[in-house]
C-alpha positions in Angstrom: -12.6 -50.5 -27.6 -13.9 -49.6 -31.0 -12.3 -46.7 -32.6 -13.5 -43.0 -33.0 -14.3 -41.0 -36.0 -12.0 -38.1 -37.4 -15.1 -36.2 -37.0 -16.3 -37.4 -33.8 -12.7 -36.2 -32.3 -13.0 -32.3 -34.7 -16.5 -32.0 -32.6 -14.9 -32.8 -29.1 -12.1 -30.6 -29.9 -14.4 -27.7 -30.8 -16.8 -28.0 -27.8 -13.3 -27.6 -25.5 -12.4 -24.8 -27.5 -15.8 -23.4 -27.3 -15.8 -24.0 -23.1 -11.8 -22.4 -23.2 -13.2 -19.2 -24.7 -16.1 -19.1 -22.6 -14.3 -19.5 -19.4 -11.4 -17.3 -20.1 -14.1 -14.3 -20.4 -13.1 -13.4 -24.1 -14.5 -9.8 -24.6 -15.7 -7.2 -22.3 -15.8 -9.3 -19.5 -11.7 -10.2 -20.2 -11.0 -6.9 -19.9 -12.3 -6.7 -16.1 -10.6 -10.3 -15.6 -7.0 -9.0 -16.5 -4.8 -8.2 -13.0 -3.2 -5.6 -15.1 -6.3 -3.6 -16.0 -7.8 -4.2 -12.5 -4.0 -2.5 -11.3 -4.4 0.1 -13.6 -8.1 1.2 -12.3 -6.9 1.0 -8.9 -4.1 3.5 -9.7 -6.3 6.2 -11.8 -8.9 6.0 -8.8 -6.2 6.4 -5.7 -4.5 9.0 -8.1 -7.9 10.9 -8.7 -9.0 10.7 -4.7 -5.2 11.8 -3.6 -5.7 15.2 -6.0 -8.8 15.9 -4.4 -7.5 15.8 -0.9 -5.0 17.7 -1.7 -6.9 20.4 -3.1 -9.3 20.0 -0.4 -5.8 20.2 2.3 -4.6 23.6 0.6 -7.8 25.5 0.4 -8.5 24.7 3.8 -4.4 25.5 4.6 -5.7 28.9 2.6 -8.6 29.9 4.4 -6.8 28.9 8.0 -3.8 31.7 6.7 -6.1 34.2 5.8 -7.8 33.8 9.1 -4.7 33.8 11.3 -3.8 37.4 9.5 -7.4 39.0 10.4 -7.0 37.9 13.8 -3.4 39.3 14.1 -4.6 42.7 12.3 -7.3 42.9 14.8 -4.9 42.5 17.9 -2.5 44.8 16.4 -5.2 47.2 16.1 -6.4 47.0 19.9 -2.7 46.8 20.8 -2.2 50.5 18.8 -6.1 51.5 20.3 -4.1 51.1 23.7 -7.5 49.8 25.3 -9.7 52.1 23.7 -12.9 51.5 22.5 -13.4 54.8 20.9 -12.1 56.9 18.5 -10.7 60.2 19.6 -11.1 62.8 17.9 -8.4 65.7 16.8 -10.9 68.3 17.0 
C-alpha cells in the first residue's frame, strides 16, 4: 500500500471540512436549523395569536355588557310604562 502525500491528506481534510460546513447549514439557513430559534418563533407566534384572542374575547365581552344594559333599560321602562304604549299627557 504505497504511502500518501502530506498534501494529498491537507486536500482530503479540506473537502470534509468544506462538506461539514455545508451540511451543518452555516449562515442563514443555520439560523432556521437551530431547535432553539425554531422554539423561540413558535413562542412569539402563539404569544402574538393568544393577545389577539383576547382582545377579540373582551371587546366581544364589551359589546355583550352594553347590550344586556339596553335591554334591561328597555324592560325597566315598559315595567314603569305599566303596559302603556303611549305617553299621557299632564295637560
Amino acid at each position: 500500500m504505497p504511502a500518501r502525500g502530506e498534501a494529498e491528506i491537507t486536500r482530503e481534510r479540506a473537502e470534509r471540512q468544506e462538506l461539514a460546513r455545508a451540511g451543518s447549514g452555516e449562515g442563514i439557513s443555520a439560523v432556521f436549523s437551530n431547535p432553539y430559534f425554531n422554539l423561540l418563533a413558535i413562542r412569539i407566534v402563539v404569544t402574538v395569536l393568544l393577545f389577539f384572542l383576547l382582545s377579540l374575547l373582551v371587546s366581544v365581552y364589551r359589546y355583550t355588557i352594553r347590550m344586556a344594559a339596553h335591554y334591561h333599560a328597555r324592560a325597566d321602562a315598559l315595567a314603569l310604562s305599566e303596559g302603556r304604549t303611549t305617553c299621557r299627557s299632564t295637560a
